[in-house]
C-alpha positions as a Markdown table, in Angstrom:
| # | Residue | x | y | z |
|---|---|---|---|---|
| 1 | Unk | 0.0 | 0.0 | 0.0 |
| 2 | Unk | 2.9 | 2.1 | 1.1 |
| 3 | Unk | 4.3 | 1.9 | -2.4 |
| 4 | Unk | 1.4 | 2.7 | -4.4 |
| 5 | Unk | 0.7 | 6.0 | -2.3 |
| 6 | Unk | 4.3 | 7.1 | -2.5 |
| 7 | Unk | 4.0 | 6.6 | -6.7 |
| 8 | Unk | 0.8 | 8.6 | -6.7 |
| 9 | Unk | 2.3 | 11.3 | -4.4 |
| 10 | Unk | 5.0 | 11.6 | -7.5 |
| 11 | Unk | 1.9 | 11.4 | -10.3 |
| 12 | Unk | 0.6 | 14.2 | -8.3 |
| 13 | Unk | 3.2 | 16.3 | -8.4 |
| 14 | Unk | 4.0 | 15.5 | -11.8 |
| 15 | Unk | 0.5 | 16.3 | -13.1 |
| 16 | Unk | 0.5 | 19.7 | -11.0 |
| 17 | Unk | 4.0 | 20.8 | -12.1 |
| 18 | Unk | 2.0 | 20.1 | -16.4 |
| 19 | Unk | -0.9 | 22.3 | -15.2 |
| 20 | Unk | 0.7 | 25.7 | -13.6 |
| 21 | Unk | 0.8 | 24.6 | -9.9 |
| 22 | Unk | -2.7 | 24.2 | -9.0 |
| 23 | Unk | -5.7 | 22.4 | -10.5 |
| 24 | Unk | -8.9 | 21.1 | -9.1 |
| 25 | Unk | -8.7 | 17.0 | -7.9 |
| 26 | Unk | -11.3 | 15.9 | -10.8 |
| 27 | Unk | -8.5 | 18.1 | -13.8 |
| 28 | Unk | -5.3 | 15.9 | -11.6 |
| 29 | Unk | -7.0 | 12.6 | -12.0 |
| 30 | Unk | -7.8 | 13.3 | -15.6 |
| 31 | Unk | -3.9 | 14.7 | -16.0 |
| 32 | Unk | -2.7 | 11.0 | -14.1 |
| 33 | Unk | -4.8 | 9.0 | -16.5 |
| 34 | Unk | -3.4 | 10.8 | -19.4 |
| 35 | Unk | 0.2 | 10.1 | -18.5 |
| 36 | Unk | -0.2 | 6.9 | -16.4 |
| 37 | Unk | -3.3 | 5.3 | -18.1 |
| 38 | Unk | -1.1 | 1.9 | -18.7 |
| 39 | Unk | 0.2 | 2.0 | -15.6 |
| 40 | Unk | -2.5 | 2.1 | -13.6 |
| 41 | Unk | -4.1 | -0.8 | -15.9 |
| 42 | Unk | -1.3 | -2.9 | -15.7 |
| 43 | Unk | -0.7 | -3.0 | -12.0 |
| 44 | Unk | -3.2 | -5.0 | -10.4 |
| 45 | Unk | -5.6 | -4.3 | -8.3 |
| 46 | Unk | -4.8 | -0.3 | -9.0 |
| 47 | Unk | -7.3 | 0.0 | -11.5 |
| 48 | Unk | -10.0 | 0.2 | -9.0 |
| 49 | Unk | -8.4 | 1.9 | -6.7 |
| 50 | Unk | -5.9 | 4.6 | -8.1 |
| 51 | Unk | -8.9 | 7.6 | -7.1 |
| 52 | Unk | -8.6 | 6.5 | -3.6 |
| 53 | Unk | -5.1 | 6.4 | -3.9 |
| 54 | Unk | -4.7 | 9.7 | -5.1 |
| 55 | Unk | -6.8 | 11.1 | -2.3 |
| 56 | Unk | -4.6 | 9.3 | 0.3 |
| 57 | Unk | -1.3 | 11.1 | -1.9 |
| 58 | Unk | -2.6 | 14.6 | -1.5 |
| 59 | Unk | -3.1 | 13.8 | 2.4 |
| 60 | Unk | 0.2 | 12.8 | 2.4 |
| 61 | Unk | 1.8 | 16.1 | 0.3 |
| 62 | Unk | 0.2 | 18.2 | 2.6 |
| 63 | Unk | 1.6 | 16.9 | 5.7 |
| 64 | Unk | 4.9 | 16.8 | 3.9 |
| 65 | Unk | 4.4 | 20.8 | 2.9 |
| 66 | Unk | 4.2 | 19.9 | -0.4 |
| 67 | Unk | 0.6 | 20.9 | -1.2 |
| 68 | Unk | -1.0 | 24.6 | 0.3 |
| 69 | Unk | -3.5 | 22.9 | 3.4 |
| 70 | Unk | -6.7 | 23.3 | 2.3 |
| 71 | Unk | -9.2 | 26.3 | 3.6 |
| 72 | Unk | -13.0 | 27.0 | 2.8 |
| 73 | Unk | -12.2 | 29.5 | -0.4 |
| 74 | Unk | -10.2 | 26.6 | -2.5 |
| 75 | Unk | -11.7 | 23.3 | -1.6 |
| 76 | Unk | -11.2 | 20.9 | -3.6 |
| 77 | Unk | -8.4 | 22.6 | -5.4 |
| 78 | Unk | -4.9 | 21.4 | -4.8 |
| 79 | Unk | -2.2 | 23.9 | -5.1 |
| 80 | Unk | 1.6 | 23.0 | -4.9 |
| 81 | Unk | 3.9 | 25.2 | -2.3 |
C-alpha cells in the first residue's frame, strides 16, 4: 500500500508541475490518466483503486508541505507550495 501511495504522491506532483501549480482534484485525475493510463491498468488491483489512492497522496503532500492545506475558499483545489 505504502508503495502505491508514494507513486501517486509523484503522479501528483507530476501532473500539477503540467498544469501551472494548481488544478482542481477531478482536472489531476484526468492529467494521471493521461500520463499513467497503462500503468495504472497494468498493476493489479490499482485500476479500482488509483482515485482513492490519489486522495490518500494529496493527504500525504500536505503533511509533507508539499501541497497549500486546504481552507473553505479553495476546496477541492490542490495547489503546490
Amino acid at each position: 500500500m505504502a508503495g502505491r501511495r508514494e507513486m501517486m504522491t509523484g503522479w501528483v506532483v507530476e501532473a500539477l508541475h503540467l498544469m501551472g501549480g494548481k488544478g482542481k482534484i477531478l482536472d489531476i485525475c484526468k492529467k494521471v490518466w493521461e500520463l499513467h493510463e497503462s500503468d495504472i491498468r497494468n498493476n493489479g488491483d490499482l485500476l479500482f483503486e488509483w482515485q482513492y489512492e490519489i486522495r490518500w497522496a494529496g493527504d500525504i503532500l500536505r503533511r509533507q508541505g508539499v501541497l497549500q492545506h486546504a481552507d473553505s475558499d479553495s476546496r477541492g483545489v490542490w495547489e503546490l507550495t
